[in-house]
N, C-alpha and C positions, 0 to 999 in steps of 0.2 A: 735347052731353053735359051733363047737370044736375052741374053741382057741388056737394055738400054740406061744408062746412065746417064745423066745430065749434072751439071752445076753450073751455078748462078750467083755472082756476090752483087749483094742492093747496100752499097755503100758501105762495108765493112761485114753485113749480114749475108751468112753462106747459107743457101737454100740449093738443095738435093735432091733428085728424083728417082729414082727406079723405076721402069715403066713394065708391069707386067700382065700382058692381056689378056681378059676372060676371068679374071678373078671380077668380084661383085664387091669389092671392100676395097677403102683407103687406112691403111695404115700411117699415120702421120705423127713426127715427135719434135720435139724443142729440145736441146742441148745447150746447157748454162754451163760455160768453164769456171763451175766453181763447188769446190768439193774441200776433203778434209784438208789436202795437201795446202791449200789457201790459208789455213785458220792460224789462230797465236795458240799458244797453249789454253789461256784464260777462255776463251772464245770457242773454243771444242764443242764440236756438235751445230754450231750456226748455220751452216749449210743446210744440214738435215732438218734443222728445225724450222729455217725460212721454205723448203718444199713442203712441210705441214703446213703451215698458216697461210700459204697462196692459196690453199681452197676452205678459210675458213670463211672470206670473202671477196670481194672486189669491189670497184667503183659502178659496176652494172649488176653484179650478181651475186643473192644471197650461197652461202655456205648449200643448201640444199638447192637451188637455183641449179648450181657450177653440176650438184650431182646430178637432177633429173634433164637436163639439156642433153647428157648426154646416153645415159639408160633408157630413157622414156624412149630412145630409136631406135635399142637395142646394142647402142656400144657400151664400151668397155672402156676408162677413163683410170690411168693407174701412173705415178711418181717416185722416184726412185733418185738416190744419194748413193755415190761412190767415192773414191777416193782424188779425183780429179775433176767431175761435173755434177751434175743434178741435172737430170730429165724429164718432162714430161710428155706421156704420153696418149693416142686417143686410137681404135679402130671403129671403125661406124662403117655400112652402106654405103658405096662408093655416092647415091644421090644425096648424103649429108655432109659431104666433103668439108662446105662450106660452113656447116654448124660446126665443124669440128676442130677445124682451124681459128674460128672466131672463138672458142671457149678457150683455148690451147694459149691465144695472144690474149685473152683478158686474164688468164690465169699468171702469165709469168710476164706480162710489163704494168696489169694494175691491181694488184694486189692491196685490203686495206692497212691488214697489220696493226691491228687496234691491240690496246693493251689489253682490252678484256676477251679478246680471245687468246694471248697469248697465255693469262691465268689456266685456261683450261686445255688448250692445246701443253703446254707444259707437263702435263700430269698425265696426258697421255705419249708424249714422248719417256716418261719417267718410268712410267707401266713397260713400253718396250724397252729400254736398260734393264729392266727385270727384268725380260724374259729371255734375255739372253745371257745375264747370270744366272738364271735356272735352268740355262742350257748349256752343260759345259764342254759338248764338243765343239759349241759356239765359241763357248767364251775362250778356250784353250788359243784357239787363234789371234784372236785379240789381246791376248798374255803376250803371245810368240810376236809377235808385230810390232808391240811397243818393246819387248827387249832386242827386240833385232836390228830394228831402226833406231834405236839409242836416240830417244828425243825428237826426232825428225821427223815431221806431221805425215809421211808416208806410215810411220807407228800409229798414228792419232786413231781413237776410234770414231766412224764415222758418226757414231750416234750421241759421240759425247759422254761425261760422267754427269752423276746426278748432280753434282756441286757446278762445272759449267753449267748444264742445261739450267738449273735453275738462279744461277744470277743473270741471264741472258735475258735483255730487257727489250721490248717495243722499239725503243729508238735504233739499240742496235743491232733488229732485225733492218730496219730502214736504211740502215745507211748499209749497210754488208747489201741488199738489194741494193741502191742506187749506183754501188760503185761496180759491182760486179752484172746485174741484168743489165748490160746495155749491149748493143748488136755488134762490137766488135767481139763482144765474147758466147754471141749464139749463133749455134745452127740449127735449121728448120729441115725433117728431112723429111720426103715420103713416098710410101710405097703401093704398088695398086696398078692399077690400070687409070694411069692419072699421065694426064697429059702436062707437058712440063712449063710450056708456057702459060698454061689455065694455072699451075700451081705458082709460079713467080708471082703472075697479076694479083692472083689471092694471098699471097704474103706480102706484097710490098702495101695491097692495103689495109692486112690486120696488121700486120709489124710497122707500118708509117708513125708510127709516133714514138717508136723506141730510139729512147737517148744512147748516149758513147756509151756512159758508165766511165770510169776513172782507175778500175782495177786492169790487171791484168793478168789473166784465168789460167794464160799457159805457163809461169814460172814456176820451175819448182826444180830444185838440185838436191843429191843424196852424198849423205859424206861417206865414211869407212865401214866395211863389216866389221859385227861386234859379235866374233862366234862364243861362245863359252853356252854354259849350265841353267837352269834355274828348273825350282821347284816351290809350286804355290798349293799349300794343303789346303782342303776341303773335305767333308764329309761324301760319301760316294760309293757305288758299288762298283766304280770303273774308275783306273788312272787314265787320262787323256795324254796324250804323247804326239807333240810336234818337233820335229825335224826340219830342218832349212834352213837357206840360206840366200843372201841377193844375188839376181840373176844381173839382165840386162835389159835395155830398155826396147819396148814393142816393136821400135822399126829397126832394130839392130836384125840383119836379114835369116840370122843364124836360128832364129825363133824356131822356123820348120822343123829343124832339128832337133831342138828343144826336146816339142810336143811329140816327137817319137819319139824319143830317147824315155822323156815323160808315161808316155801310153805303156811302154815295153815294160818299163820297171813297176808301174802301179796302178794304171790305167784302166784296168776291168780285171773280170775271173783268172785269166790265162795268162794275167801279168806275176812277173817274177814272184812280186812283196806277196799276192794273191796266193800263190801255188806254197809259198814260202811258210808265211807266216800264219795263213791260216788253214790251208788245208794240210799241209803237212806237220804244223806243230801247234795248232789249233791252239794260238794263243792271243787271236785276237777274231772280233766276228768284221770288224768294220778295218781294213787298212787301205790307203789309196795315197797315189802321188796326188801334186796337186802345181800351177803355176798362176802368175800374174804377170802382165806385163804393163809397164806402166808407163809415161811419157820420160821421164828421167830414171828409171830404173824398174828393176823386177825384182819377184819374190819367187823360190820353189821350194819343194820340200816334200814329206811325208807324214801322216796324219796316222796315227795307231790308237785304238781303246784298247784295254787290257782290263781283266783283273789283279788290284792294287799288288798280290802278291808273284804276279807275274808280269809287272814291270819293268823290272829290272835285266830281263831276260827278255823282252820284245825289244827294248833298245839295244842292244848287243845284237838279235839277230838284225834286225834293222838295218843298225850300221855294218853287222857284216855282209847283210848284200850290197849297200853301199862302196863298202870297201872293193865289191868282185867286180863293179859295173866300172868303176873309179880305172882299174887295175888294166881290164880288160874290152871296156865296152860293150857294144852287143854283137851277138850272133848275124851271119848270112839271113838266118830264117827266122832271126826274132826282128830284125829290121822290116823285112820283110810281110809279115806280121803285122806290125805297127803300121807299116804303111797301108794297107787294104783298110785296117781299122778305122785310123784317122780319117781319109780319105773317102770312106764310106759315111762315117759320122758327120761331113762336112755337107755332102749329099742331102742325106736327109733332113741335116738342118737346115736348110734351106729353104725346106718346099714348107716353111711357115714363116709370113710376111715380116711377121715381128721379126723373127730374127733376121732376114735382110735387110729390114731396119736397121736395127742396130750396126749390123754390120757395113750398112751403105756411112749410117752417121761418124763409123770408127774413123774410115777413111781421113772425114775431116779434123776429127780429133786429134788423131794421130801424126796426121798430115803424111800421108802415104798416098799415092796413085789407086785409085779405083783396080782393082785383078778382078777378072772374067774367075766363074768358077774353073773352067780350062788352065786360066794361069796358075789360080793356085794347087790343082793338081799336079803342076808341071814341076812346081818348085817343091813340092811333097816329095813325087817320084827321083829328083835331081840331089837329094841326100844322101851321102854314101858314110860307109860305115866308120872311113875317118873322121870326118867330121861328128858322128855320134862318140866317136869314143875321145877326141879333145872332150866335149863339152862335158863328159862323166867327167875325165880326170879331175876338169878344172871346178865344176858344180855339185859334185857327190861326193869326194873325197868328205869321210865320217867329220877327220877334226877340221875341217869350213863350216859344218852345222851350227846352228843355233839351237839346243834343246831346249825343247818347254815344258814340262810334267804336268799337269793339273789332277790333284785326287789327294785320300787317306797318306798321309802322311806315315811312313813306313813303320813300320813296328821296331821297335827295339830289343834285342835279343837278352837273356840275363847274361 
């Protein structure tokens, strides 16, 4: 498949295209540089909670207005918070391009943000904080994140604690919106069989009335690893078990290597942790590596459930494959391995719009060059087994980890 890519900046504002022909739908998204990494401590959760209250109204469009404009066609209208931006997204009929984009610019530059939606929007961002404490292989992660990052809004959780979310007030949704939605901190990107100049003309004139804004989306610096311990009890019929530690950040090129070294150790059935920990000593059902990469830093590691009296004994094995990958790196044929895998996984994810979305939008986030799937094939295949076994030594060595426990707290012997 020919990729066509395009880009366009309309005075600070980067607009994207992908052009791909024969498909019957536009995929199309907004990217706001403004996520947890942005917030003060006091302030946690601001982001997430300004992407709720953009669709509880507008200066054109009621809360249910925003929803049937765009279901009534048959699309699909969906917003999302991460650690760097907040996005909004639309896929519709390629002949509703134009509804789609206008819902998308009335959603993230007018926004009403009254206080009395914020009363009840509140209590349902509150409701999901529960449910992610009632999810503890959820929450185990968000334990490991805030002790890892030691203070640094890269630990912040994206959704906030209930004590932020709820002293978070109307005005200062408004102003966290006025300083950070303005077009030096968005990109508009789209995917389809969309022509790229029809798609500039169509943003410069739903986006024409976006201001600077005053913030700036893309700062954000990490200080020292904090490896050591912790263990947070809770009632449970499973200890949750993270492992990690900081990696580096997304455009550091060494990433390819990363995600194999990643795939080989924990990455599906036939990975190491897989064959290791649960089929041979069947002491966990769910184990997997895991990574992030992020504009000033990264996170990796390994993710284990247990039963509470078999915890102690998954971390040990854990770390001891750790230790062999550290020691010795990978195999001729486990690289090898990894590489078909990943490179296959990249494949197929592809042949859904949404995710060359996202992945057209990365580019600008990231501030990386556009790569042809060809290219980044190229740079998969162009990994050799030194390079995997530095990044062990230097990324999996046990004592670099950050442990995190979450479960029953251990019994005591007489």
């Amino acid at each position: 498949m020919t990729e066509r890519f395009e880009r366009t900046e309309l005075d600070g504002l980067v607009v994207l295209s992908e052009r791909i022909p024969g498909l019957h739908s536009i995929s199309a998204g907004v990217w706001v540089r403004s996520g947890s990494v942005n917030e003060e401590p006091a302030e946690m959760g601001i982001s997430h909670l300004l992407e709720h209250m953009v669709f509880k109204g507008t200066r054109r469009r009621t809360a249910r207005e925003i929803a049937l404009s765009i279901e009534r066609v048959g699309g699909v209208l969906d917003a999302y918070t991460t650690r760097e931006h907040t996005s909004f997204q639309a896929r519709v009929l390629d002949e509703f391009g134009d509804l789609a984009l206008d819902v998308l610019s009335d959603l993230v530059l007018s926004p009403l943000l009254r206080d009395e939606d914020l009363d009840l929007e509140r209590e349902v961002v509150i409701e999901e904080i529960a449910t992610v404490e009632d999810t503890p292989d959820d929450l185990v992660f968000d334990l490991h994140s805030a002790h890892l990052w030691a203070g640094h809004p890269y630990g912040f959780s994206v959704l906030g604690t209930r004590d932020t979310v709820g002293s978070l007030t109307a005005g200062a949704l408004q102003r966290r919106h006025s300083a950070y939605y303005g077009r030096d901190n968005i990109v508009v990107a789209g995917v389809g069989d969309v022509d790229h100049a029809w798609f500039v003309d169509r943003i410069a004139g739903a986006f024409g009335d976006a201001g600077r804004g005053t913030a700036d989306g893309r700062l954000s610096t990490a200080g020292v690893p904090e490896p050591g311990r912790m263990a947070v009890a809770r009632d449970g019929a499973q200890t949750h078990i993270v492992l990690g530690t900081r990696t580096f950040e997304h455009a550091d090129p060494r990433r390819y290597a990363f995600v194999l070294l990643s795939s080989a150790l924990g990455g599906g059935m036939s990975s190491r942790l897989f064959q290791r920990i649960r089929e041979e000593l069947g002491l966990a059902y769910s184990v997997y590596t895991f990574q992030s990469f992020y504009r000033a830093g990264g996170v990796a590691g390994v993710y284990a459930g247990t039963r509470p009296e078999s915890a102690d004994r998954a971390v040990a094995e854990v770390e001891a494959e750790l230790a062999l990958v550290a020691a010795e790196g990978l195999t001729a044929e486990e690289l090898a391995d990894a590489k078909g895998q990943v490179k296959g996984q990249i494949v197929l994810s592809l042949e859904s719009p949404m995710t060359r979305l996202h992945r057209l939008a990365g580019t600008e986030l990231f501030e990386e060059p556009f790569s042809t799937i060809e290219q980044v094939i190229e740079r998969v295949d162009a990994v050799t087994l030194d390079e995997v076994a530095a990044l062990a030594a230097e990324y999996f060595a046990p004592d670099r980890q950050c442990v995190t426990r979450l479960g029953p707290a251990p019994r005591m012997t007489p």
